[in-house]
C-alpha positions as CSV (number, residue, x, y, z in Angstrom):
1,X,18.6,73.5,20.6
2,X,21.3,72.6,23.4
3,X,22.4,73.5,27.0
4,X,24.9,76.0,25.4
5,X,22.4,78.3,24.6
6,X,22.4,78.7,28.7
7,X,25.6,80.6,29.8
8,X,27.7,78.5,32.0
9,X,28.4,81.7,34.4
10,X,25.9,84.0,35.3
11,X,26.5,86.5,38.3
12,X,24.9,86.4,42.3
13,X,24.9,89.5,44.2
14,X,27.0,89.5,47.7
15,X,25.7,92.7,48.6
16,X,28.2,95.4,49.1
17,X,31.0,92.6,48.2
18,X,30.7,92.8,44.4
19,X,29.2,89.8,42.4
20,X,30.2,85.8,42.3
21,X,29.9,83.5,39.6
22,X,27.5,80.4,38.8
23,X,26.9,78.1,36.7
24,X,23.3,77.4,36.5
25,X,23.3,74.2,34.8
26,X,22.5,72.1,38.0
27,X,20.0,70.1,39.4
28,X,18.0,72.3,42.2
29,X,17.2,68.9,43.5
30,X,20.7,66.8,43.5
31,X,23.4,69.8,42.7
32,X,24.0,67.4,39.5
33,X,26.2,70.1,38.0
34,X,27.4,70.0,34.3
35,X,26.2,69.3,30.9
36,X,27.0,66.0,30.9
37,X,24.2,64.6,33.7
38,X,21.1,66.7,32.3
39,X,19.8,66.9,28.7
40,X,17.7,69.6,27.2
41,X,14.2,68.2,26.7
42,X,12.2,71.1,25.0
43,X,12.9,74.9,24.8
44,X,9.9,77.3,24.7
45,X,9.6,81.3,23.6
46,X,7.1,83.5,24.9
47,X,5.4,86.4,23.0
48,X,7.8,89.3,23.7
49,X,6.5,92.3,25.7
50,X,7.6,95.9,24.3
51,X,6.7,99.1,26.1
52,X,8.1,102.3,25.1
53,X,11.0,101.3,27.5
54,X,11.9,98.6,25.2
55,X,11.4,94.5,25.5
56,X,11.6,91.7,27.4
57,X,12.0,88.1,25.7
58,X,11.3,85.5,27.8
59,X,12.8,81.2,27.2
60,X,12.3,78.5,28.7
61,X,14.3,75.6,28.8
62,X,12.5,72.2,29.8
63,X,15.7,70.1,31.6
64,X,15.9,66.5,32.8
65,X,18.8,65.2,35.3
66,X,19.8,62.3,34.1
67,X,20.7,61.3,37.9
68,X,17.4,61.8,39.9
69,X,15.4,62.5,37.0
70,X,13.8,65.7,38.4
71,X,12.4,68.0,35.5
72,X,13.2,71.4,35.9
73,X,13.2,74.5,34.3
74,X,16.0,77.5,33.4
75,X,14.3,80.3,32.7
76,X,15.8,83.3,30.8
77,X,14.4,86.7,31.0
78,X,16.4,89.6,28.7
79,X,15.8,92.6,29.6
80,X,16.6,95.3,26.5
81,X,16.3,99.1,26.5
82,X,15.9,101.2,23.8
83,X,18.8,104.1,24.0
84,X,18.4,106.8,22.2
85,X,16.4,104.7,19.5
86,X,18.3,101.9,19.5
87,X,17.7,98.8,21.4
88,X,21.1,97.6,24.2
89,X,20.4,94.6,26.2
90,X,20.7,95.6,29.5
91,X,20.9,92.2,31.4
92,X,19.1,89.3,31.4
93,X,17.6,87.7,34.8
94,X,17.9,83.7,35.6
95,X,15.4,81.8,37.5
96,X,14.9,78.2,38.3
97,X,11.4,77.1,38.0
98,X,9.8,73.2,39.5
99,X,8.2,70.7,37.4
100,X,5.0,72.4,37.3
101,X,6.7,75.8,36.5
102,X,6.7,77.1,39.8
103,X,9.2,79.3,40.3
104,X,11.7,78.1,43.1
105,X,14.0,81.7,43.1
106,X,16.3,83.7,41.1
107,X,19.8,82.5,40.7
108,X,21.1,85.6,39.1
109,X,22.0,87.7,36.0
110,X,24.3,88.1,33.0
């Protein structure tokens, strides 16, 4: 269990100007950004949800700054379709939540 299980890029929407690049791996109260100033303090799964579309697989990551000591929370929802039988991961959303897993916005996809 580590902060490289989060990607370090994930994509925002600009609209009709394409997508721009992230990193999520900072503080939503400090902008701490980087590996180095927040540690990993638990990661949790949730019971996946399959429809006849396919599944989504919920994680959370439980994350201290190690500057402000604000506990946060990455979450990671994949989202994978089932093709012609076979299941293809079609993206997967990123949202930051609070302490008290309230969810403070989506950041963006990969």
């Amino acid at each position: 269990m580590s902060l490289d299980e989060i990607p370090d890029r994930i994509f925002v929407s600009l609209g009709r100007r394409g997508f721009d690049p992230v990193n999520p791996k900072q503080c939503p109260k400090c902008e701490l950004f980087g590996p180095g100033g927040l540690k990993l303090l638990e990661k949790k799964l949730y019971e996946e949800v399959k429809s006849e579309e396919g599944i989504k697989r919920v994680i959370d990551y439980k994350i201290r700054c190690l500057q402000c000591n604000t506990i946060f929370y990455i979450r990671l929802q994949h989202i994978i379709q089932k093709i012609d039988g076979e299941e293809k991961r079609i993206t997967t959303l990123v949202n930051i939540l609070d302490e008290k897993q309230n969810d403070l916005g989506w950041v963006g996809n990969f």
